[in-house]
C-alpha atoms as one frame of an Amber mdcrd trajectory, in Angstrom:
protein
 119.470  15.042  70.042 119.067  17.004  66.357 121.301  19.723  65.850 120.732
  21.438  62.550 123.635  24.259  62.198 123.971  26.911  59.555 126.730  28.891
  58.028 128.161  30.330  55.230 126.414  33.463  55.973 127.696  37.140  56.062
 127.945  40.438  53.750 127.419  40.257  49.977 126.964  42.917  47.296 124.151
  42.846  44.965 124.877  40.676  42.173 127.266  38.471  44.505 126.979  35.103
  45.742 126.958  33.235  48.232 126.889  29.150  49.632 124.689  28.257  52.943
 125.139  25.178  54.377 123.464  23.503  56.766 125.398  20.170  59.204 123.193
  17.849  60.722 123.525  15.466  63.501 121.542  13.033  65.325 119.351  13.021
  61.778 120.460  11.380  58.514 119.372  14.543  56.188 119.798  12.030  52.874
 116.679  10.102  53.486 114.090  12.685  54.415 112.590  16.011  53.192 114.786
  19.335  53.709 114.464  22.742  53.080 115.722  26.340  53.086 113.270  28.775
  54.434 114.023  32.869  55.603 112.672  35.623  56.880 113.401  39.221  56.150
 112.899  41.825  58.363 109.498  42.830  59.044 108.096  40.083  56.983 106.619
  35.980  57.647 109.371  33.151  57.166 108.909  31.833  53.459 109.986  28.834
  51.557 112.889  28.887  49.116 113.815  25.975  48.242 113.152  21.802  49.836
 113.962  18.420  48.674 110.751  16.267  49.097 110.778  12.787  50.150 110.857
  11.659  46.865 113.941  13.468  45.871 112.003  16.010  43.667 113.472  19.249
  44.801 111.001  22.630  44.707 112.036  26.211  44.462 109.956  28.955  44.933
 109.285  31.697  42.391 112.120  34.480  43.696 114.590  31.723  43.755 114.042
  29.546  40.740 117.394  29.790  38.516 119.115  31.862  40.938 119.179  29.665
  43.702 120.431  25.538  44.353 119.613  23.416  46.803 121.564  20.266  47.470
 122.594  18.117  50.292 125.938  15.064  50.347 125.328  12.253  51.749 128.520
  11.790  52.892 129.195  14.770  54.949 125.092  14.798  55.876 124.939  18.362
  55.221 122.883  20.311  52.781 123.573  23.724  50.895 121.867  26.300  49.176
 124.078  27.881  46.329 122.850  31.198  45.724 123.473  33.474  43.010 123.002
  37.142  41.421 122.144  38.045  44.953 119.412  41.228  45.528 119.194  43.511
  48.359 115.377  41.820  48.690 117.150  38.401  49.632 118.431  39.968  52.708
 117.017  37.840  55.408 117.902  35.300  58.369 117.708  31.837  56.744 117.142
  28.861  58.239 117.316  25.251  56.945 115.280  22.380  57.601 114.569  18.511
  58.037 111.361  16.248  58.249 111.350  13.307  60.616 108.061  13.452  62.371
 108.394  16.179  63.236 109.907  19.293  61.994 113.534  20.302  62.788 114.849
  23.964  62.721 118.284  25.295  62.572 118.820  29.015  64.502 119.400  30.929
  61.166 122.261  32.488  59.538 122.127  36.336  58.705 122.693  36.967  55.093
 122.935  41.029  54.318 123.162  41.920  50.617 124.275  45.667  50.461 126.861
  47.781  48.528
């Protein structure tokens, strides 16, 4: 069975930062395409970062240079490093992995606020 399970999450002030990450089991995350995705309140779930098959790794617009996605091999988990934080990142993220099919993690709250 694929578990995908999130944490790192929590309070931040704007400006802050904060580290997802994401353990896998019953997958081997290292070999396939992953991704960070989220969804703020109100609004669609949206890509923000993914490592494609190929290795090449994609962020989108709002998180290019704040944001870093990576994943260890070892441990089979991946992160997302995220930096200079905005009260617009607020959202329930979620990370993902590509086998067939696509696997989905529950989501981890992060709240940036002062």
């Amino acid at each position: 069975q694929v578990q995908l399970v999130e944490s790192g999450g929590g309070l931040v002030q704007p400006g802050g930062s904060l580290t997802l990450s994401c353990a896998a089991s019953g997958i081997t995350l290292s070999t396939i395409p992953v991704g960070w995705y989220r969804q703020s309140p109100g609004k669609q779930r949206e890509l923000v970062a993914r490592i494609d098959s190929d290795g090449v790794i994609v962020y989108v617009a709002h998180a290019q240079g704040r944001f870093m996605i990576s994943r260890d091999k070892d441990k089979n988990t991946m992160a997302l490093e995220m930096t200079n934080l905005q009260r617009e990142d607020t959202a329930v993220y979620f990370c993902t992995a590509d086998s067939r099919v696509s696997y989905w993690g529950k989501g981890i709250l992060v709240t940036v606020s002062s």
